[in-house]
N, C-alpha and C positions, 0 to 999 in steps of 0.2 A: 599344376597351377604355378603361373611364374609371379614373382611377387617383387615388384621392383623400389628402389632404396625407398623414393617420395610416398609409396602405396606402408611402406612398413613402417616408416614414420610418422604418418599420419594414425594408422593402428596404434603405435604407440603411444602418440598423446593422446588420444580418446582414451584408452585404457587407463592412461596416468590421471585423466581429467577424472574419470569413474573412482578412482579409487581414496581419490581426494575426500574426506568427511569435516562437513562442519566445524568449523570450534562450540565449546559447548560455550554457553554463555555463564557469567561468572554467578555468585551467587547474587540475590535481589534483598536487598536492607529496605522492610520497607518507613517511607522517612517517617523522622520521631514527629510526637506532635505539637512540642511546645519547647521551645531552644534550652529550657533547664534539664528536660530528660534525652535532649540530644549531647550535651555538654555531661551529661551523668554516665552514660552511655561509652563517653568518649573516653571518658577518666578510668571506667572499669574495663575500657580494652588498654589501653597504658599500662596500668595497674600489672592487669594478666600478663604484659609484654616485660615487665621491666621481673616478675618472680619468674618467667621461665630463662629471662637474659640471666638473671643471675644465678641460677642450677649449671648452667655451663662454664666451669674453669678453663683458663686460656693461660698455658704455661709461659713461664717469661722466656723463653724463648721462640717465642713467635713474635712476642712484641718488637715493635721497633723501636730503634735508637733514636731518640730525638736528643738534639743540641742545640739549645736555645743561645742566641748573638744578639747583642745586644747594638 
């Protein structure tokens, strides 16, 4: 069987095309029902964000030098 360049080219993007899979879709929040328990909501994922920001120490030496000019 002779298989010429445009015939294997072609095979290969159909192949590439197949093997491609969906992204998953992210997760679904379904919306709150009255703007105080969406704002409560809001506050307890902050919350949870700011006690795991701070379990990680960041040595001074990654920090950068800032020089403030007046």
């Amino acid at each position: 069987m002779k298989l010429t360049r445009r015939a294997m080219a072609a095979m290969l993007a159909s192949v590439g095309a197949k093997a491609q899979t969906p992204a998953r879709p992210g997760p679904v929040n379904p919306p709150a029902a009255t703007p105080e328990a969406e704002l409560e909501s809001a506050r307890e994922q902050l919350s949870a964000r700011v006690m795991a920001l701070a379990q990680v120490e960041v040595p001074m030496s990654t920090e950068p030098a800032f020089e403030f000019k007046a």
